[in-house]
DOKE-664289 format. One line per field, with one value per residue (C-alpha): residue number from 1; residue in one letter; x, y, z. Coordinates in steps of 0.001 Angstrom, whole numbers. Example, Ala and Ser with C-alpha at 12.3 -4.5 7.8 and 13.67 -1.06 7.14 Angstrom:
% DOKE-664289
k [1, 2] $
r [a, s] $
xx [12300, 13670] $
yy [-4500, -1060] $
zz [7800, 7140] $
//
This chain:
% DOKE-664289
k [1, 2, 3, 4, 5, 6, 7, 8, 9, 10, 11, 12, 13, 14, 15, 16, 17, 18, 19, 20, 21, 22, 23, 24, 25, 26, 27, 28, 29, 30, 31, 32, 33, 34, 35, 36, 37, 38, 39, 40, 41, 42, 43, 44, 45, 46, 47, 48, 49, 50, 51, 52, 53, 54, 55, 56, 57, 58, 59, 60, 61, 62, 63, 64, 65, 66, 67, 68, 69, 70, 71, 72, 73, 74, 75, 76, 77, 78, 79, 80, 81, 82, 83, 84, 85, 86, 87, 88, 89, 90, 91, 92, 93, 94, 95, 96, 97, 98, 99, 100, 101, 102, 103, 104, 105, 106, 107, 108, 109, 110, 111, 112, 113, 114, 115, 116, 117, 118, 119, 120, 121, 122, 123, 124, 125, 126, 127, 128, 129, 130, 131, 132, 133, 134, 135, 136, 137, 138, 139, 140, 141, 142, 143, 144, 145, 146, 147, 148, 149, 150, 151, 152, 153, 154, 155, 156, 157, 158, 159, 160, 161, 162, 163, 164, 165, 166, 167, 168, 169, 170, 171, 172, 173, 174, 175, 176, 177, 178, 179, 180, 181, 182, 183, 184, 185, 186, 187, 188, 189, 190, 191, 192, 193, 194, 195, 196, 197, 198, 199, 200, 201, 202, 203, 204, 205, 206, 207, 208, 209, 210, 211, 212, 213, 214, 215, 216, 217, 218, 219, 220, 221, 222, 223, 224, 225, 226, 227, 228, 229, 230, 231, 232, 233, 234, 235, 236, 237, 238, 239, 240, 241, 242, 243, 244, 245, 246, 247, 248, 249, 250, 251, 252, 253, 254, 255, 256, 257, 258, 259, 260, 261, 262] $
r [x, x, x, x, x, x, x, x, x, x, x, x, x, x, x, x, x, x, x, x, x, x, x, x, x, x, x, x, x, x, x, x, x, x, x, x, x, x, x, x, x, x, x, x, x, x, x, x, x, x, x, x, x, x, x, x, x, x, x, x, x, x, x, x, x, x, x, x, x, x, x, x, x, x, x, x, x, x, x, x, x, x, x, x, x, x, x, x, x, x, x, x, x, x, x, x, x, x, x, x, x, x, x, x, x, x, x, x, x, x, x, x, x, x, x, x, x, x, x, x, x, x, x, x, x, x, x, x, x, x, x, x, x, x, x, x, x, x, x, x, x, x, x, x, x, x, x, x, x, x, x, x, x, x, x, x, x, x, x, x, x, x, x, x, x, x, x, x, x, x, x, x, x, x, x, x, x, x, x, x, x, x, x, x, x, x, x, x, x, x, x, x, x, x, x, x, x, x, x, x, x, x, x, x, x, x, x, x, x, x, x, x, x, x, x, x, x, x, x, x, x, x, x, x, x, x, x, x, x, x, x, x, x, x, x, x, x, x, x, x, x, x, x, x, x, x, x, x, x, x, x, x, x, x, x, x, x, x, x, x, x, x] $
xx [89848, 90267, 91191, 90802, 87853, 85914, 82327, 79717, 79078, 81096, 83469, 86189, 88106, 86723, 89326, 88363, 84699, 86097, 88418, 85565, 83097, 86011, 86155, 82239, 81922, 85130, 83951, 80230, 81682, 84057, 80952, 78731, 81461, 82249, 78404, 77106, 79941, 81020, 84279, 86506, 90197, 89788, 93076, 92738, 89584, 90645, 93479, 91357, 89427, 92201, 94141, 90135, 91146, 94539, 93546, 90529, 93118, 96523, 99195, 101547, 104519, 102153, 102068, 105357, 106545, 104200, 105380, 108969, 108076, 106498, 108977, 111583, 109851, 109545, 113177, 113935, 111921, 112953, 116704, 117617, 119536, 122828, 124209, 126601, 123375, 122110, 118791, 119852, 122133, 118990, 116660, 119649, 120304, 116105, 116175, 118789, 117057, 113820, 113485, 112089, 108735, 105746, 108162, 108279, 111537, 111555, 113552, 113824, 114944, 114488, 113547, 115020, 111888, 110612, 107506, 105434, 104492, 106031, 104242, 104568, 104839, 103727, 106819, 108066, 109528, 108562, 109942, 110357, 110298, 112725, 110162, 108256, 111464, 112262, 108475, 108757, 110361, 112236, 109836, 107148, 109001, 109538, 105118, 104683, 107464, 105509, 102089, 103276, 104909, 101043, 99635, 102281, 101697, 97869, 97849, 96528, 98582, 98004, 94815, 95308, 97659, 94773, 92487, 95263, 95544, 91875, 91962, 94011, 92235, 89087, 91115, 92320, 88712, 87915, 91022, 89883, 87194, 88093, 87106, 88366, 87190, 89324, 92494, 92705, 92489, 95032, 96930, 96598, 97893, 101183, 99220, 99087, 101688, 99813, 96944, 98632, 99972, 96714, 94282, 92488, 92872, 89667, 88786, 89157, 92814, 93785, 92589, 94299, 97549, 97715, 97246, 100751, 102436, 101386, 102462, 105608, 106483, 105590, 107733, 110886, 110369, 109544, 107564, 103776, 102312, 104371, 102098, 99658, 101531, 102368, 98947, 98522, 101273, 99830, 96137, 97438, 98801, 95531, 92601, 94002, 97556, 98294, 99217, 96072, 94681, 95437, 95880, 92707, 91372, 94765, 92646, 90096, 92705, 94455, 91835, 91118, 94773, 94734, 92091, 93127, 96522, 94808] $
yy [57634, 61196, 63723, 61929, 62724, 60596, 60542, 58661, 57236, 53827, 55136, 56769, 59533, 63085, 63093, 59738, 60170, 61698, 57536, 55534, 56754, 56101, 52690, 52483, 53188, 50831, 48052, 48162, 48740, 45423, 43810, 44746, 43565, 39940, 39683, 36430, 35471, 32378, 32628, 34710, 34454, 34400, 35561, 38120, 39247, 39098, 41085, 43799, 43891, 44169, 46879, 49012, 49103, 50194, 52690, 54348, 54102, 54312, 55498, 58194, 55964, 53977, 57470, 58602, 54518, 54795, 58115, 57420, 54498, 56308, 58537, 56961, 55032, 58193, 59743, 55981, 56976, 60472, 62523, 64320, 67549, 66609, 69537, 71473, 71744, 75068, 74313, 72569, 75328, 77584, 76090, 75412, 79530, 80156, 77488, 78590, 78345, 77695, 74356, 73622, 74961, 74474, 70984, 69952, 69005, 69653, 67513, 69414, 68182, 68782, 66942, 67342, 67347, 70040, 69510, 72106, 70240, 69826, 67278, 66540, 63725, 63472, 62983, 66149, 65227, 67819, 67287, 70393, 69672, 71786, 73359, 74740, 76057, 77833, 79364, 80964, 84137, 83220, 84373, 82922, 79214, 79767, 80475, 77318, 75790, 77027, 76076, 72564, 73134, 73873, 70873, 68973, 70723, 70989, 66745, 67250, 64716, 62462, 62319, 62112, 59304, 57760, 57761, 55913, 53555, 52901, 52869, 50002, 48103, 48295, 47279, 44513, 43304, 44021, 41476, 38776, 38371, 35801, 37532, 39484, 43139, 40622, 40674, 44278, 45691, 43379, 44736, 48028, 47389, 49272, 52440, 53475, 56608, 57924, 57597, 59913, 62164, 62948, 62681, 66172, 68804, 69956, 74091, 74744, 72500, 74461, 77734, 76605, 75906, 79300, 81006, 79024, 80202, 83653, 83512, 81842, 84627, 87067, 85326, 84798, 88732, 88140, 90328, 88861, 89618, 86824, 84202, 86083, 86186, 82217, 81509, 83286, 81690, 78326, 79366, 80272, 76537, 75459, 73742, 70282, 70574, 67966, 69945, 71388, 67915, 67765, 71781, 73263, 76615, 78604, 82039, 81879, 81598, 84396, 86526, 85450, 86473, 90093, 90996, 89572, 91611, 95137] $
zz [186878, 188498, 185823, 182599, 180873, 178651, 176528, 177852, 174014, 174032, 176611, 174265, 174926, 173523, 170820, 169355, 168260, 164491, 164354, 165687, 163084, 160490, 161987, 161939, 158400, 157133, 158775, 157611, 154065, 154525, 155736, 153098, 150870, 151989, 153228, 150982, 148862, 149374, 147148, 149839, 150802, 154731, 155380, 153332, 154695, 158111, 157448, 156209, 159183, 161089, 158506, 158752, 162758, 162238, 160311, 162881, 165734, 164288, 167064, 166733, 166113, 163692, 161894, 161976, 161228, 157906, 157280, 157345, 155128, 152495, 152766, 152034, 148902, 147494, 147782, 146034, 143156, 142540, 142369, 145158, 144824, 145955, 148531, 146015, 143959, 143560, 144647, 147645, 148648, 148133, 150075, 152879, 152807, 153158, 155848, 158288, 161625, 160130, 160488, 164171, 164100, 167257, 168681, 165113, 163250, 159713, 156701, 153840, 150343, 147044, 143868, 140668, 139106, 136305, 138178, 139964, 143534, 146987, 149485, 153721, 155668, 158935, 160203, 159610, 155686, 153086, 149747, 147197, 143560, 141544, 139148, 141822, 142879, 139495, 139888, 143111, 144550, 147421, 149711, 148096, 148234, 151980, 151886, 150343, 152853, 155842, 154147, 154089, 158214, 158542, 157342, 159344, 162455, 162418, 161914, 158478, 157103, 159817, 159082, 155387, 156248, 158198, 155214, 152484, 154909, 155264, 151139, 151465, 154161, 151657, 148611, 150203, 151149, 147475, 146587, 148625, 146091, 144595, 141063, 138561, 141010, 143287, 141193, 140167, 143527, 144620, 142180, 143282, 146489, 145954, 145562, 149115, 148549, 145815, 147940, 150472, 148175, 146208, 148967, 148454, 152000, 153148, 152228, 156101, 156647, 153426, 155331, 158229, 156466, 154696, 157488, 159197, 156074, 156573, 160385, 159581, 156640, 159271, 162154, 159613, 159046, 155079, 152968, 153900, 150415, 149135, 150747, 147619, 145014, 145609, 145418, 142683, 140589, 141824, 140637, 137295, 136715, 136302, 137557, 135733, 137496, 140465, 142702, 142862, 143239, 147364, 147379, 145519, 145028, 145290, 143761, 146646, 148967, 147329, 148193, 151414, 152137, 150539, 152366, 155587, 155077, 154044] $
//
């Protein structure tokens, strides 16, 4: 068709290749898996398969669906700030016109958690936990703010979502064993949000993201060598700390930013 234009290999658009090797490799692990046992749950199995091609070629209301989903399971688990709060009146004073960013609508809440960690959905959800709060300058919480925008808005998260998801589809294979293997990863099943959550970023999507925090410091006409300091602060939590478990190497990045602002 005039004016679309598609790869010769398999006859997918350009900007499927990275989900149809993703698809490639989950279903030769599933087969690898189920190849010779005899003892298998077929529905199970089947819906595997069909959860390891959801996961290659998930739509964009499949993402946002999932990510409203998880979500919302997390704001169950944890205490929001109520509005009155004085972190929720902070982050609604640093906020004020900030939160509509490249198309993308931002909701912002905050956990009362002493925790130091803040997380993004693809849908546009970020979540702030209250200790990071307490650890930040307020220019520094608005780095880590647009940091997270970053991740949203350069489909990181999408394609971290992508990846949970496939976690599951191979877990579920796993449970269709009908084995003890079989019965823990069933088990396990409910862990898709963690998944998501503490799915590592690569060192360039963390480059990537640093560099929208810096812009959107800049843009919001904030003192740049906050986006620094927070990194800094963040480095010196430890290599152990979770939220360097899906944002790693904070002192690198550091760096990377001082020089880039002298």
């Amino acid at each position: 068709m005039a004016g679309t234009a598609r790869k010769r290999s398999g006859g997918l658009p350009a900007g499927m290749k990275g989900p149809r090797v993703l698809l490639a490799a989950l279903l030769f692990s599933l087969t690898t898996l189920l190849a010779g046992c005899e003892d298998v749950d077929l529905l199970l199995a089947t819906e595997a398969g069909v959860d390891a091609v959801k996961a290659a070629t998930l739509s964009e209301e499949a993402v946002l669906q999932l990510s409203a989903q998880a979500a919302a399971f997390a704001d169950g688990k944890h205490p929001i700030a109520p509005g009155n709060s004085d972190q929720a009146r902070r982050l609604a004073r640093l906020t004020v016109g900030l939160l509509e960013q490249d198309g993308q609508t931002f909701d912002c809440k905050v956990y009362l958690i002493p925790e130091v960690n803040a997380f993004a959905m693809a849908d546009g959800t970020i979540r702030i936990y209250s200790g990071l709060m307490e650890l930040m300058s307020d220019d520094e919480l608005l780095f880590v703010l647009g940091h997270e925008m970053g991740h949203v808005v350069k489909e990181h998260v999408r394609q971290k979502l992508r990846f949970a998801y496939a976690g599951r589809a191979l877990r579920k294979g796993v449970a269709s064993l009908q084995n003890g293997a079989g019965a823990l990863a069933g088990s396990a099943l409910g862990g898709f949000l963690e998944r998501l959550l503490n799915a590592q970023f690569s060192q360039q999507e963390e480059r990537e993201a640093d560099d929208y925090g810096l812009a959107f410091l800049q843009r919001s006409g904030r003192e740049p060598g906050a986006a620094v300091s927070a990194l800094r602060k963040l480095a010196g939590l430890g290599s152990g700390h979770s939220f360097l478990s899906s944002h790693p190497a904070p002192a690198e990045r550091a760096a990377r930013l001082a020089a880039r602002l002298q």
